[in-house]
C-alpha positions in Angstrom: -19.3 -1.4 -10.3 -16.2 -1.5 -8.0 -16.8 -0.8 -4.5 -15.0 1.8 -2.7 -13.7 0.5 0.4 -11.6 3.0 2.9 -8.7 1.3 5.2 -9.0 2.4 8.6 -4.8 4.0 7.5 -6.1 5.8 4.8 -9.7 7.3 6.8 -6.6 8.4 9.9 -4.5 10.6 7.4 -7.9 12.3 6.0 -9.1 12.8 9.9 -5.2 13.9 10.9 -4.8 16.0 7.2 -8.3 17.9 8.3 -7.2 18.6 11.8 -3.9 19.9 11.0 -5.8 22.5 8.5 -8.6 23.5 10.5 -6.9 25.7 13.1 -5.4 27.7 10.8 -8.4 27.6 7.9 -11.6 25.8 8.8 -13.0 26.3 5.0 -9.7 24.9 3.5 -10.4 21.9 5.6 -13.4 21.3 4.2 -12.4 21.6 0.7 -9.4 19.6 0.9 -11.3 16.6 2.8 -14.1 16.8 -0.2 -11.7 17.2 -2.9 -9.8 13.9 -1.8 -13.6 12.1 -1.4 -14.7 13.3 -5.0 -11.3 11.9 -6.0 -10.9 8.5 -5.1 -14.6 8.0 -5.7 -13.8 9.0 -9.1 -10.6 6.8 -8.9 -13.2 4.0 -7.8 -15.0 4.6 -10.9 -12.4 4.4 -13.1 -9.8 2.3 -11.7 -6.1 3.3 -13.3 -7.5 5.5 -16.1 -6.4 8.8 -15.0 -3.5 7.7 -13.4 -2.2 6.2 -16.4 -3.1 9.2 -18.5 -0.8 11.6 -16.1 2.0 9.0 -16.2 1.7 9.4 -20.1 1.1 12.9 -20.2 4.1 13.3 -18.0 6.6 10.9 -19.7 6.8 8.5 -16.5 6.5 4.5 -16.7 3.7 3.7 -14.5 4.5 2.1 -11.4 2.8 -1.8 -11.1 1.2 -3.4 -8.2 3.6 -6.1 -7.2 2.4 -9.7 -8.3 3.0 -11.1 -5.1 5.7 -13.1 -6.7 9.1 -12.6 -5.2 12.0 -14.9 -6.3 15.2 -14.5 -4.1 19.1 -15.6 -4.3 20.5 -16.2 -1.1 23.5 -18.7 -0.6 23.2 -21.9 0.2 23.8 -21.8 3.4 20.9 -19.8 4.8 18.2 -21.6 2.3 19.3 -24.6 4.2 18.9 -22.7 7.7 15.5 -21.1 6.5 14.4 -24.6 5.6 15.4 -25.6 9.0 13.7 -22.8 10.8 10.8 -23.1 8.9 10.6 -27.0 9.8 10.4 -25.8 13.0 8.1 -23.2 13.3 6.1 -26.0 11.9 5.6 -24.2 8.7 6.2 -24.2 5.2 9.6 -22.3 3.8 7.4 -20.0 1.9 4.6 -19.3 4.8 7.7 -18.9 7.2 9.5 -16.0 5.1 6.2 -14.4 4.2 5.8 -14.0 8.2 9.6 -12.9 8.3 9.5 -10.3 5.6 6.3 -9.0 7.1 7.6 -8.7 11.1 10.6 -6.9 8.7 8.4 -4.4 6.8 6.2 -3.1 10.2 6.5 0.0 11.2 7.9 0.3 14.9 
């Protein structure tokens, strides 16, 4: 059985989704914060089966977790300066522009 395991992102935006709704509707709080419980446990159940049902049911392509793969085209020139950089940040080219796209992709 797959376990359910909440990221601390995902347990903020049910804690900040409840607090927005309680001031104006303390029992629509509640529901909304047990509806999305009882939904990703079902989710956790059955990993991608209703998902992929809607996206039939709605005539939409699915969207895929990326692989992880990424292949890129840049000129010459900056492969060679990447390599360079990489070299000395003591680090491979491909550890070296994960840590670049990630500093990239961070909020703030």
């Amino acid at each position: 059985m797959p376990q359910l395991i909440w990221s601390p992102q995902a347990l903020l935006d049910v804690q900040r989704l409840s607090r927005f709704l309680a001031p104006k509707n303390q029992h629509a709080a509640k529901r909304a914060v047990t509806a999305i419980r009882q939904s990703v446990k079902v989710l956790s159940l059955q990993p991608g089966q209703d998902y992929l049902a809607d996206c039939k049911e709605q005539g939409v392509q699915p969207e895929k977790p990326a692989s992880g793969k990424l292949l890129l085209r840049v000129p010459p020139e900056i492969h060679d300066r990447a390599i360079v950089a990489a070299q000395a940040a003591g680090k491979c080219l491909n550890r070296w522009a994960t840590e670049v796209l990630q500093h990239a992709v961070q909020p703030g």
